[in-house]
C-alpha positions as a LaTeX table, in Angstrom:
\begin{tabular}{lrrr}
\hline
Residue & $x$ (\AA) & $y$ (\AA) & $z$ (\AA) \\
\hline
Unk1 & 165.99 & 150.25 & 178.98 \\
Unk2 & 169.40 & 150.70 & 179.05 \\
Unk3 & 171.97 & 151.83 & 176.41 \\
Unk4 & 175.22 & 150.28 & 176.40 \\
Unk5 & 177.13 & 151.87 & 174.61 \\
Unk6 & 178.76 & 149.80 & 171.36 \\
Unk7 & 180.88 & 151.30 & 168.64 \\
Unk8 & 177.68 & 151.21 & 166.69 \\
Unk9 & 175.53 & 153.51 & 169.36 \\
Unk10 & 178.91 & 155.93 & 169.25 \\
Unk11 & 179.16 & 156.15 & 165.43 \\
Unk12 & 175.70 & 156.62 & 165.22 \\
Unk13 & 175.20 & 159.02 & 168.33 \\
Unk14 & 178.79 & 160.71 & 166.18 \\
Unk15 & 176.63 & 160.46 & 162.70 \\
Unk16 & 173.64 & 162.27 & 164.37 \\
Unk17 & 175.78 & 165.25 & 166.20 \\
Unk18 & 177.86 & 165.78 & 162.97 \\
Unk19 & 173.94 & 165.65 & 160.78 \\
Unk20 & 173.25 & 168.50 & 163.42 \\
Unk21 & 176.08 & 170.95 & 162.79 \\
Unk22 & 175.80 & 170.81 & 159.62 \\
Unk23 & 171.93 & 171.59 & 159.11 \\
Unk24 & 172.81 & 174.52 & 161.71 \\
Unk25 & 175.38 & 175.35 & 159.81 \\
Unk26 & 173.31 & 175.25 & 156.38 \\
Unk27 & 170.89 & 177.24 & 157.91 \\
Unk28 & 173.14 & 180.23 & 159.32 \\
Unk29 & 174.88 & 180.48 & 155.61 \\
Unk30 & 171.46 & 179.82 & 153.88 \\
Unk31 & 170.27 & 183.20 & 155.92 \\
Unk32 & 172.74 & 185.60 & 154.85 \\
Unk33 & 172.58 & 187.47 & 151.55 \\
Unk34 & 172.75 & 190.58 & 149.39 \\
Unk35 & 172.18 & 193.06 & 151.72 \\
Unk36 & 173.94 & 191.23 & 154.73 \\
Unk37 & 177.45 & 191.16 & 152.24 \\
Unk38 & 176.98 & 194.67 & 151.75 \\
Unk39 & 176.29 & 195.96 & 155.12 \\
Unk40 & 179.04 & 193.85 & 156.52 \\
Unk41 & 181.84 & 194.84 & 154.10 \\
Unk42 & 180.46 & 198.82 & 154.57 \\
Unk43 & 180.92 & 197.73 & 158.61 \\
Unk44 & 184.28 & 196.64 & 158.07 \\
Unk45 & 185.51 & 199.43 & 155.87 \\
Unk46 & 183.81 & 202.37 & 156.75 \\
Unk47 & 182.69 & 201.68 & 160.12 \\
Unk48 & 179.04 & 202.20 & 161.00 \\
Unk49 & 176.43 & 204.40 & 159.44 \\
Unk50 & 172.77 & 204.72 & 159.76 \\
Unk51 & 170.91 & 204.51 & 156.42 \\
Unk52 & 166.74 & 203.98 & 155.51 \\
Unk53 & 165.94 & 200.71 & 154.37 \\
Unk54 & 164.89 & 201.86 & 151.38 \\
Unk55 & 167.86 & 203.92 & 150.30 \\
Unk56 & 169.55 & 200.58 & 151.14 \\
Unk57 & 167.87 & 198.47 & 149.21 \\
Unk58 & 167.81 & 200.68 & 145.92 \\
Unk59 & 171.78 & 200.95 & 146.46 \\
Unk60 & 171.76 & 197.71 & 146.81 \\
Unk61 & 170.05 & 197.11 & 143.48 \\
Unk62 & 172.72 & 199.22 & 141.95 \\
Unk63 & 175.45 & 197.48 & 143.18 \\
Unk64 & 174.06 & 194.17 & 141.46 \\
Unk65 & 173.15 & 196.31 & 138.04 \\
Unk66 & 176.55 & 197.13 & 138.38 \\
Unk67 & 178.99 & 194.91 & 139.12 \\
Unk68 & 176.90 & 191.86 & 140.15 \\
Unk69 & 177.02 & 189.47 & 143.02 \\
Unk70 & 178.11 & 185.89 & 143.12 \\
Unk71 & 175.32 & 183.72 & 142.93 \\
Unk72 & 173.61 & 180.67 & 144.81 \\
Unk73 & 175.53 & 179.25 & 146.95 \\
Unk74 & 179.17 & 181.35 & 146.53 \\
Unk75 & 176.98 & 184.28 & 147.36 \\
Unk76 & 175.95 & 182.62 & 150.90 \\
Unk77 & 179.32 & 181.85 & 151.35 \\
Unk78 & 181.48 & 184.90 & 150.88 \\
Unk79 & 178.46 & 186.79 & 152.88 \\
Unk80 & 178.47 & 184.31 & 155.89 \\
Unk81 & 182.69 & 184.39 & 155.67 \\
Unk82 & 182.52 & 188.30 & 155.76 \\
Unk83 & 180.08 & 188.50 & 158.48 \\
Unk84 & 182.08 & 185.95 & 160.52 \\
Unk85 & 185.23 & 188.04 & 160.21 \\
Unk86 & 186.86 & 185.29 & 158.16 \\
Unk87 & 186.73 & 186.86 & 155.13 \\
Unk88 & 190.27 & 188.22 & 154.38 \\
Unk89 & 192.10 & 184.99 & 155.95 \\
Unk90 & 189.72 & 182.85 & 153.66 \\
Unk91 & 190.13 & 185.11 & 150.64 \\
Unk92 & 194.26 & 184.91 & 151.62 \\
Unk93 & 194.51 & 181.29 & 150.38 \\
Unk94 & 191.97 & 181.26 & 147.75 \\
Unk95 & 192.37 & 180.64 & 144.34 \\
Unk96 & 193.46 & 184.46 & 142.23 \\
Unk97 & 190.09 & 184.36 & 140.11 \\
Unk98 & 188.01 & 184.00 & 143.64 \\
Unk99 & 190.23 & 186.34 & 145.22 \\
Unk100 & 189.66 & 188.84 & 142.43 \\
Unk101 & 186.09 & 188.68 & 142.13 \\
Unk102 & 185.56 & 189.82 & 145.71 \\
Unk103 & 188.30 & 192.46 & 145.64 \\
Unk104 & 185.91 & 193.61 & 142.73 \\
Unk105 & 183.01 & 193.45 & 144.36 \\
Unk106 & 184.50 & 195.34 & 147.57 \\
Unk107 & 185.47 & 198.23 & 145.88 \\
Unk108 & 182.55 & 198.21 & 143.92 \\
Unk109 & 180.35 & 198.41 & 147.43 \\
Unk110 & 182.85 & 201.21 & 148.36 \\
Unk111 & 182.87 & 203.21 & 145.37 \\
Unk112 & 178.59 & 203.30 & 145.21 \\
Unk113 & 178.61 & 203.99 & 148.96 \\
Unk114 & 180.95 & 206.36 & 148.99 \\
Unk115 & 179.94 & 208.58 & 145.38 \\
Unk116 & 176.16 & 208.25 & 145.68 \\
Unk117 & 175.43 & 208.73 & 148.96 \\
Unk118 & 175.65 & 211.90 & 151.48 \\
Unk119 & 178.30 & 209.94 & 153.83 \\
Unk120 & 180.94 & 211.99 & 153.18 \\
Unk121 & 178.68 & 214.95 & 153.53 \\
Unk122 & 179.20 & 217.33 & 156.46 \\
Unk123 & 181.71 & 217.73 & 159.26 \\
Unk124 & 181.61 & 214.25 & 160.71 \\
Unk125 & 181.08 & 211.23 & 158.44 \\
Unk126 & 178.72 & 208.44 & 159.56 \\
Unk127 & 177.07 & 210.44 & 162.53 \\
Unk128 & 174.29 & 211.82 & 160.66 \\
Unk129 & 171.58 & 209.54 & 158.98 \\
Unk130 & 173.08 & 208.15 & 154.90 \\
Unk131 & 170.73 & 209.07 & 152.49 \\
Unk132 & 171.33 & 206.80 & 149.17 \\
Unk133 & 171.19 & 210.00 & 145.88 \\
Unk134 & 171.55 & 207.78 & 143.13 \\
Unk135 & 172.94 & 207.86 & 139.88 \\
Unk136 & 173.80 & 211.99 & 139.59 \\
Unk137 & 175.11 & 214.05 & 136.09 \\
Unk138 & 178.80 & 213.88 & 137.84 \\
Unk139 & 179.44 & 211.58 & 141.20 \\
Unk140 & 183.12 & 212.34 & 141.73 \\
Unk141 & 183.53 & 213.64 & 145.11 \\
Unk142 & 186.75 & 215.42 & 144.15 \\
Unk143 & 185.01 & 217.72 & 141.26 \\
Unk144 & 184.90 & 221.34 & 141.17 \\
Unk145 & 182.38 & 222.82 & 139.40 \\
Unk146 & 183.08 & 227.06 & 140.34 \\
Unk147 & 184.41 & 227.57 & 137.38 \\
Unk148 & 181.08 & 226.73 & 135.61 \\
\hline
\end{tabular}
């Protein structure tokens, strides 16, 4: 049998390729999530770190009690833009209310990672293994408690 091709067989051949990026492309944002977001914008800002899964996921949990992620499908989105890289052109032309949402969720990321865990912690940051402490009596890294 032989295919010859038509403008039909090329706008459907077109039709089936373009069907094809997009369910690969559905399925690489529908993939990311919570934890992805947050390990990617840590990546970006504070470079790597080693941290249990656990501790992760409880800091994690925080972070969402917190501030609280986007949901559905603006969640997959900003997570598969950060881990892409894309993330700051994207959020350069977006709208100011999208723009400040993730500004506030970036610093909220920072500000749990860096108060409430032990990164900061010793003489070189990020080479021994995070441990995630939790909500503590007073999490400010700059307080000074010898006059107590």
């Amino acid at each position: 049998m032989t295919v010859i091709a038509t403008r039909r067989t090329v706008l459907a051949a077109g039709a089936v390729g373009a069907l094809a990026v997009a369910g690969g492309g559905a399925i690489a944002i529908g993939a990311s999530g919570r934890e992805q977001l947050v390990r990617s914008v840590l990546r970006r800002l504070v470079g790597p770190f080693v941290m249990a899964d656990a501790d992760f996921g409880r800091m994690v949990a925080a972070i969402d009690r917190g501030t609280g992620f986007p949901q559905g499908y603006k969640l997959r989105l900003v997570s598969a833009l950060e881990r892409s890289g894309w993330a700051d052109a994207a959020m350069a032309g977006a709208p100011a209310g999208i723009r400040d949402d993730f500004e506030r969720l970036e610093r909220s990321i920072l500000t749990e990672f860096v108060t409430k865990t032990t990164f900061l912690q010793g003489e070189t940051p990020g080479k021994a293994p995070v441990t995630y402490l939790g909500p503590q009596p007073c999490s400010s890294p700059f307080a000074d408690f010898s006059m107590t």
